[in-house]
VMD Tcl script that draws the C-alpha trace (Angstrom):
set ca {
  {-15.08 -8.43 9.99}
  {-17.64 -8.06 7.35}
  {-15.01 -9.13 4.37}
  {-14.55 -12.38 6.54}
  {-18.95 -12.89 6.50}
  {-18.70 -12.65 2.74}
  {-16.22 -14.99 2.25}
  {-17.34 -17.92 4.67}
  {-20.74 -16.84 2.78}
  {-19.21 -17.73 -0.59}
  {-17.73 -20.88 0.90}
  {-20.91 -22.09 2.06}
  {-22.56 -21.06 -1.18}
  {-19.56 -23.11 -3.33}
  {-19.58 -25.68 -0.78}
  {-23.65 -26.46 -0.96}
  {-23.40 -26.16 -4.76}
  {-20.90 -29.46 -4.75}
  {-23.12 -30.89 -2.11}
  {-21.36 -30.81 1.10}
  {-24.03 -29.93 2.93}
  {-21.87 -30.53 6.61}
  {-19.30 -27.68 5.59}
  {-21.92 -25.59 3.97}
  {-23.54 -25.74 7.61}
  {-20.45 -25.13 9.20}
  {-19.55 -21.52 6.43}
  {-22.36 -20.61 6.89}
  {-23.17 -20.54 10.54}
  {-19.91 -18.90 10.76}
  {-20.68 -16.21 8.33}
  {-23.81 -15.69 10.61}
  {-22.06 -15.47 13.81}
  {-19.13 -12.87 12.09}
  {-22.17 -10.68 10.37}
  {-23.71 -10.38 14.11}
  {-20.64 -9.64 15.34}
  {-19.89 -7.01 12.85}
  {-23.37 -5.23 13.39}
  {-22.79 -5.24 17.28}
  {-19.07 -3.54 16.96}
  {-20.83 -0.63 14.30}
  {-23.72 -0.01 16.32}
  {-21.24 0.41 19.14}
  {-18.79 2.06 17.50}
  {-22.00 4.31 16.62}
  {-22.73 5.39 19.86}
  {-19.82 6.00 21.29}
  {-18.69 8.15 18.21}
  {-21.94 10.29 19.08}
  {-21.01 10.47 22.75}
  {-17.74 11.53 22.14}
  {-18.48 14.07 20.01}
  {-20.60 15.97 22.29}
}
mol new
graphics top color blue
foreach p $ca { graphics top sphere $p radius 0.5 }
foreach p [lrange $ca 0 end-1] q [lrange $ca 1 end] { graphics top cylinder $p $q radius 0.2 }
display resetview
């Protein structure tokens, strides 16, 4: 999940550097939505690893 943030991060980077500002939007709000994603399913993954250890 967090390989996938990168690279739609480096797309919107390449993409804003040639000026395409729409798909440098588009990366890039993707890239946020995938980091967000990846930092609920660790947290989670967090907790239940400490519950289930007990």
């Amino acid at each position: 999940m967090l390989h996938y943030a990168v690279v739609f991060f480096v797309i919107a980077l390449i993409a804003a550097l040639f000026g395409f500002g729409g798909i440098a939007a588009s990366a890039a709000g993707i890239a946020q939505v995938l980091f967000f994603v990846f930092i609920v399913l660790a947290v989670g993954s967090f907790i239940v690893g400490l519950i289930k250890r007990n």
